[in-house]
C-alpha positions in Angstrom: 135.4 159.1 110.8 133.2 156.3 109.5 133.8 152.9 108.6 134.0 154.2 105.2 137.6 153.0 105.0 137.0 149.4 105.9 134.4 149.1 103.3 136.7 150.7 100.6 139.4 148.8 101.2 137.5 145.6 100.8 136.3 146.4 97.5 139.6 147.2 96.2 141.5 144.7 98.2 144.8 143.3 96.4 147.6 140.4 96.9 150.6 141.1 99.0 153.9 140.3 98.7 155.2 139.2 102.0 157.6 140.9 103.6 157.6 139.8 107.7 160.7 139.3 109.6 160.6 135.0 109.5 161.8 133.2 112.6 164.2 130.7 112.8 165.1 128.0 116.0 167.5 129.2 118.5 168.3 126.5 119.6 168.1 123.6 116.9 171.3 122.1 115.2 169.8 122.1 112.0 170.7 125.4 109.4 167.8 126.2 107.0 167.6 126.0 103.7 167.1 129.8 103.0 170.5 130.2 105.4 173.2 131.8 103.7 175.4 129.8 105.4 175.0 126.3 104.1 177.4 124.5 105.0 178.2 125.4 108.6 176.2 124.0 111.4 174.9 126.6 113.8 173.1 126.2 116.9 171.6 129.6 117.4 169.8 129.8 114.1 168.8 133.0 115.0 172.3 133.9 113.3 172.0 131.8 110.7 169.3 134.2 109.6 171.4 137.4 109.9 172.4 138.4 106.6 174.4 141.7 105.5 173.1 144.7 106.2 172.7 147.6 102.9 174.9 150.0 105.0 177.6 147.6 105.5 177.7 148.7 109.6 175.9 145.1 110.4 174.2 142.0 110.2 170.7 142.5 109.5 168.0 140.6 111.4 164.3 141.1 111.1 163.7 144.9 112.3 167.2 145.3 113.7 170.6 145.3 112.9 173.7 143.5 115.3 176.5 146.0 114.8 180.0 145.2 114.0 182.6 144.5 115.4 181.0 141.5 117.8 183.2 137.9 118.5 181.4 134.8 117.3 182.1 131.2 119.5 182.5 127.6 117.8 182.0 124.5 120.0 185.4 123.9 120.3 185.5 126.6 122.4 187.3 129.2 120.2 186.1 132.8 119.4 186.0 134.5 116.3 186.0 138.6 115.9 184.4 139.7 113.0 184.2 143.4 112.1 182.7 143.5 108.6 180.4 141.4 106.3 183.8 140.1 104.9 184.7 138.4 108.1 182.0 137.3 109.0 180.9 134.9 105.2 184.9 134.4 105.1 184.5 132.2 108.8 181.1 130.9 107.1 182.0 129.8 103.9 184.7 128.0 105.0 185.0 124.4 103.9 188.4 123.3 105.5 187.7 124.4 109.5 187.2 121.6 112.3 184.8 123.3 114.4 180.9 124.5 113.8 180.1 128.7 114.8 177.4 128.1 117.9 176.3 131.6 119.1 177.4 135.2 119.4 179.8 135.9 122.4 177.8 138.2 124.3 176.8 141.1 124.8 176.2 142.6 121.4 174.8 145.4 119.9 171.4 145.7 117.8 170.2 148.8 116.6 166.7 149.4 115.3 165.4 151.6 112.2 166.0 155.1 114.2 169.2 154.4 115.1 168.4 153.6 118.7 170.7 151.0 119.9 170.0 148.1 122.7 172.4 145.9 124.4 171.9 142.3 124.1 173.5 140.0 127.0 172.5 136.3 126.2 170.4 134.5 123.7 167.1 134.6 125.2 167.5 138.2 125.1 168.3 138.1 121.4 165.1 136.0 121.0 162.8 138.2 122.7 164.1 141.1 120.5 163.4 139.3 117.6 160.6 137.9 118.4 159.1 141.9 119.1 159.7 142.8 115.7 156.3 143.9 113.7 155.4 142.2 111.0 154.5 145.0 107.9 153.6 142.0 105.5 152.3 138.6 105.3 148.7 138.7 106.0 147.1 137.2 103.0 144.9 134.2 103.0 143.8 135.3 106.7 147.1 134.6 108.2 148.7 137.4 110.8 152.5 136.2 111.7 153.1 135.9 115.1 154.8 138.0 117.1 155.2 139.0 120.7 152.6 141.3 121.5 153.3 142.7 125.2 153.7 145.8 126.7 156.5 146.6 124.6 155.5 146.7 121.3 151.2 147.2 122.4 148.7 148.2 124.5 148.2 144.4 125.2 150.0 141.1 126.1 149.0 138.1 124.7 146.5 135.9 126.9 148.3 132.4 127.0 147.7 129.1 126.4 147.7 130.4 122.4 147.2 128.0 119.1 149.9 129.4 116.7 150.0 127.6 112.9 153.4 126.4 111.4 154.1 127.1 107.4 153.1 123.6 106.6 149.5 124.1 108.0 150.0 122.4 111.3 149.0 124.1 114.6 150.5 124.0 118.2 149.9 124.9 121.5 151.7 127.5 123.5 151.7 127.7 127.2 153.8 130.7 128.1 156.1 133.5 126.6 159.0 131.6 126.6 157.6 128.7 124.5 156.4 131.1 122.2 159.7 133.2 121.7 161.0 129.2 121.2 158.2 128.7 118.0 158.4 131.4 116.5 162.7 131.6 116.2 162.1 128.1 115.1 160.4 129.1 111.7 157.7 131.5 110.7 154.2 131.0 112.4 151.0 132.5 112.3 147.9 133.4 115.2 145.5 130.9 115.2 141.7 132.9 115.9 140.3 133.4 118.2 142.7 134.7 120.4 142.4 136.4 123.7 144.7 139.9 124.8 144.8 141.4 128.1 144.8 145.2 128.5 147.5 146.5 130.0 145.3 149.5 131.5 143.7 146.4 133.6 140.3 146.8 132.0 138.7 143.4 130.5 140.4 141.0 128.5 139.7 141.4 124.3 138.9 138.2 122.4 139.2 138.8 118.7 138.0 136.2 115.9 139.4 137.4 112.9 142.6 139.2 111.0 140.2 142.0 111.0 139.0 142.3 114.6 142.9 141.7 115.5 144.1 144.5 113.4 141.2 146.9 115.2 142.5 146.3 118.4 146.3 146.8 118.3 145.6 150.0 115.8 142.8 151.4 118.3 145.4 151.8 120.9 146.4 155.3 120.2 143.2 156.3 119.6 143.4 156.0 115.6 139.3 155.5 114.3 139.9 151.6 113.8 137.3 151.3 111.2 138.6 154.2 108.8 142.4 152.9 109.1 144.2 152.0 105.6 143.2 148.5 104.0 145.9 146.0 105.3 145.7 143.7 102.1 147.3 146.5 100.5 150.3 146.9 102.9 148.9 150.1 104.4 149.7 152.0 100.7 145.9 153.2 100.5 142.7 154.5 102.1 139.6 153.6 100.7 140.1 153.8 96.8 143.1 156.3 97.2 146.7 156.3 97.4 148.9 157.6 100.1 151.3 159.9 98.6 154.1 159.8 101.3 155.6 161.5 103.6 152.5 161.7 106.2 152.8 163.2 109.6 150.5 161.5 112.1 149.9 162.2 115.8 151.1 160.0 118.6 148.9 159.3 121.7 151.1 161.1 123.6 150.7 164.3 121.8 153.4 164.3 119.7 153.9 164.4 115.9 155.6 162.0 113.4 156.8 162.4 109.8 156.2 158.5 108.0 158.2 157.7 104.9 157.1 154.9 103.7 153.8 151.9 104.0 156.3 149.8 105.9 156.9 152.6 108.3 153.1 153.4 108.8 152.4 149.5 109.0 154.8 149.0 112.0 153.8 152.3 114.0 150.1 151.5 113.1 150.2 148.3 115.0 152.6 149.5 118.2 149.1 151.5 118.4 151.1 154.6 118.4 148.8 156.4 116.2 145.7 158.9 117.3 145.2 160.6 113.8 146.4 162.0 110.6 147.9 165.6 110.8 146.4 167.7 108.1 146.7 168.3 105.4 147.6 165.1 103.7 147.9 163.9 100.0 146.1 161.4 98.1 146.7 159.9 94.8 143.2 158.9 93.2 142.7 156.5 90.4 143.5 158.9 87.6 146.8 159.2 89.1 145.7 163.2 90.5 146.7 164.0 93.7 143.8 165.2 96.1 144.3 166.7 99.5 142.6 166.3 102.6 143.0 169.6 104.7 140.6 167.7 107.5 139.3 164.8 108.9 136.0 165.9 107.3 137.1 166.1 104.2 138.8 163.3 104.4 135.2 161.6 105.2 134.2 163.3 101.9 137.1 161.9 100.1 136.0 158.1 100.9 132.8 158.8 100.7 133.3 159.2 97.0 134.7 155.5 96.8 131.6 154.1 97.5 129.9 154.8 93.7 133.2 152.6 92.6 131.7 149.2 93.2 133.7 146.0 91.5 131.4 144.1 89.6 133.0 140.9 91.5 132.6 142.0 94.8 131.4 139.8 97.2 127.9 141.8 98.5 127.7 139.4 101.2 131.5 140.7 102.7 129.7 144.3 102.6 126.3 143.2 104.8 128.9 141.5 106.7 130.8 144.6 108.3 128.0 146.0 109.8 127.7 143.0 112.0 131.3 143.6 113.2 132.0 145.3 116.3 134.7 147.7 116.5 136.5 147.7 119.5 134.6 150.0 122.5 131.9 149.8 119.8 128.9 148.0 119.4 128.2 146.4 115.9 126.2 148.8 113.5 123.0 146.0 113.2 122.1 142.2 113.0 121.1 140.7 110.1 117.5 139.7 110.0 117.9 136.0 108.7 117.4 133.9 106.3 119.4 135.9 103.9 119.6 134.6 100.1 122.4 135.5 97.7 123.3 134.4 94.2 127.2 133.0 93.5 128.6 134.9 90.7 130.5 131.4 89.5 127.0 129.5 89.2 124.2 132.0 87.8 120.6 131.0 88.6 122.0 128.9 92.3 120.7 130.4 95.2 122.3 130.2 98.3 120.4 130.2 102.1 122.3 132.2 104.3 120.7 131.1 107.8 123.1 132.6 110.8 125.5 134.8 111.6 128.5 131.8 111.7 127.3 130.9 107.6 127.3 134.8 106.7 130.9 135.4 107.6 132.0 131.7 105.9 130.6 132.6 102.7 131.6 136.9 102.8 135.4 135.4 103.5 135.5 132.3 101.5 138.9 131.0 101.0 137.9 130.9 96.8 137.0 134.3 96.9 133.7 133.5 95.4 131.4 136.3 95.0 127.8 136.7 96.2 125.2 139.2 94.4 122.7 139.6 97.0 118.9 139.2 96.6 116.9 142.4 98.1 115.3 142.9 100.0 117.1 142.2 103.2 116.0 143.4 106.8 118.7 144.1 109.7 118.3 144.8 113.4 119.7 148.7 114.5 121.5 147.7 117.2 121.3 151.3 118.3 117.3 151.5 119.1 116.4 147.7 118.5 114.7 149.4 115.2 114.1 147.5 111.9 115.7 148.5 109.0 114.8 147.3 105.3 117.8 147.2 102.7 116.6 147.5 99.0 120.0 147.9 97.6 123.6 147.5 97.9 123.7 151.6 98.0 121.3 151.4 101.1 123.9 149.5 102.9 126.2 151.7 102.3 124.5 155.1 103.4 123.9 153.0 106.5 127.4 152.1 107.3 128.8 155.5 106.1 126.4 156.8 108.8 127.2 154.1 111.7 128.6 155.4 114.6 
């Protein structure tokens, strides 16, 4: 497969509704405001986050659930048994009691989405668990949520000291896994680029510099073609200009097959890098709502290739050139642009713009505004391939080029 995917995606790119599992401190004295305990001050804030689960057998917290029955502690030293969602807002909601809940009495017992269940012995335990949990939302605006990326949940661990950004726009720095596990319980954070991870087959280190680039390397694990994947900015629901009419069954790097129910589902197994490719046949929903089938990877190629003669009048063409200076990871960009380039903003008609490096192409193709640029042709590239010099007349010639990259 080609990068045929990336460039659909980013022509029909749409908002998200975030949908991450948000941290809170574990160790702060201070309950926050979206708490559903409001009154009650709570030490491990990590519980102060749990909320009732839809099948009543738990507390919900981020990708897991903490099954009943399990014995709360205050800080006066007594203990608390709760064994439904009854109990356990009836000790919360209290307003007559003397003493604040602090923690969980330990162990307890999470279970995840499958059912699998994991025994949980202290609090840092409970952190690190939460901490693992796979974001499937809350990606716009070029933010990624943190989580712990190791050899747990990736291919990779995280390459510390890390910059992480708060919800308020401030950064900070992170020396080691356990002040990271510390942030991110505190309150929802996001990667700061670029970012370093480690292999954990021992070969060399990956930096990546973008959402994009960070996105390539945990999905590449399993083998999945990185640059045809489903467009993130819409939640993993589509490829190219198509819909994903779900149940899937994809294939794992170990040689085994899964059924996926849902975007969420193929978001979270996606970025555990689980995924070497789709099992065919699968089933596609185009724009006039008919469902199309791709009965192989070829013609699933075919499929996206037909996304390419639906162009958005307010695309940004500049975004477009831009991909084929992107490496994939194990792969070598497709070209380098030839600069200066020149481009027209769609918001000021008749203004030119001077596109003069590589660092000014990506800042205007992923402009905070989400400006547009019309490009002015001709424009010449580099093949990285041969060293070869390559004259684009048209928008269509960059994307015959890119279809055919790789």
């Amino acid at each position: 497969m080609k990068k045929t995917g990336l460039i659909s995606f980013l022509l029909l790119a749409l908002a998200m509704i975030m949908v991450s599992c948000n941290k809170d401190n574990i160790d702060s004295n201070l309950t926050k405001e979206e708490t559903p305990l409001p009154k009650v001050k709570v030490i491990n804030d990590l519980m102060s986050r749990a909320v009732a689960s839809a099948n009543a057998l738990g507390l919900d917290l981020g990708c897991f659930t903490i099954e009943y029955p399990f014995t709360l502690k205050d800080d006066q030293g007594g203990q608390h048994l709760v064994n439904d969602d009854t109990d356990f807002y009836t000790l919360f909601d209290s307003t007559t009691t003397t003493y604040n809940i602090v923690d969980y009495v330990y162990p307890i017992t999470i279970s995840d989405s499958t059912g699998v269940t994991t025994q949980i012995n202290n609090i840092d335990e409970l952190a690190e668990a939460f901490a693992s949990c796979t974001p499937s939302g809350g990606w716009e605006n070029g933010n990624f949520p943190a989580y712990l990326i190791n050899g747990e949940t990736s291919c990779y661990n995280l390459v510390y000291p890390i910059q992480l950004k708060k919800e308020d726009g401030s950064s900070i720095s992170i020396n080691n896994e356990t002040e990271f596990l510390a942030a991110i319980a505190e309150q929802l954070c996001f990667f700061v680029f670029p970012m370093t991870l480690d292999p954990v087959d021992g070969s060399a280190d990956v930096t990546v510099a973008s959402i994009d680039e960070l996105f390539n390397a945990l999905i590449s694990c399993g083998g999945m073609p990185c640059d045809t994947i489903i467009g993130w900015e819409d939640n993993f629901e589509n490829i190219g200009c198509y819909t994903i009419q779900f149940p899937i069954t994809v294939s794992l790097g170990n040689g085994a097959s899964q059924v996926v129910n849902s975007s969420e589902a193929f978001a979270t197994i996606l970025l555990e890098g689980n995924v070497s490719d789709f099992v065919y046949p699968i089933h596609l929903i185009n724009s006039d709502n008919e469902v199309v089938t791709a009965n192989s990877a070829q013609e699933l190629d075919n499929l996206l290739a037909e996304c390419l003669t639906i162009v958005d009048p307010s695309v940004n063409e500049l975004q477009i050139l831009a991909i084929g200076t992107m490496d994939s990871v194990g792969m070598q960009p497709c070209y380098t642009v030839l600069f200066p380039v020149q481009a027209i903003p769609q918001s000021v008609p008749g203004t030119v713009v001077n596109v003069q490096n590589q660092n000014q192409l990506l800042q205007y193709a992923y402009n905070p505004n989400g400006e547009g640029y019309k490009l002015i042709f001709p424009v010449k590239v580099k093949k990285n391939e041969d060293n070869t010099e390559v004259i684009f007349n048209s928008l269509e010639d960059i994307f015959n080029f890119l279809v055919n990259c790789h």
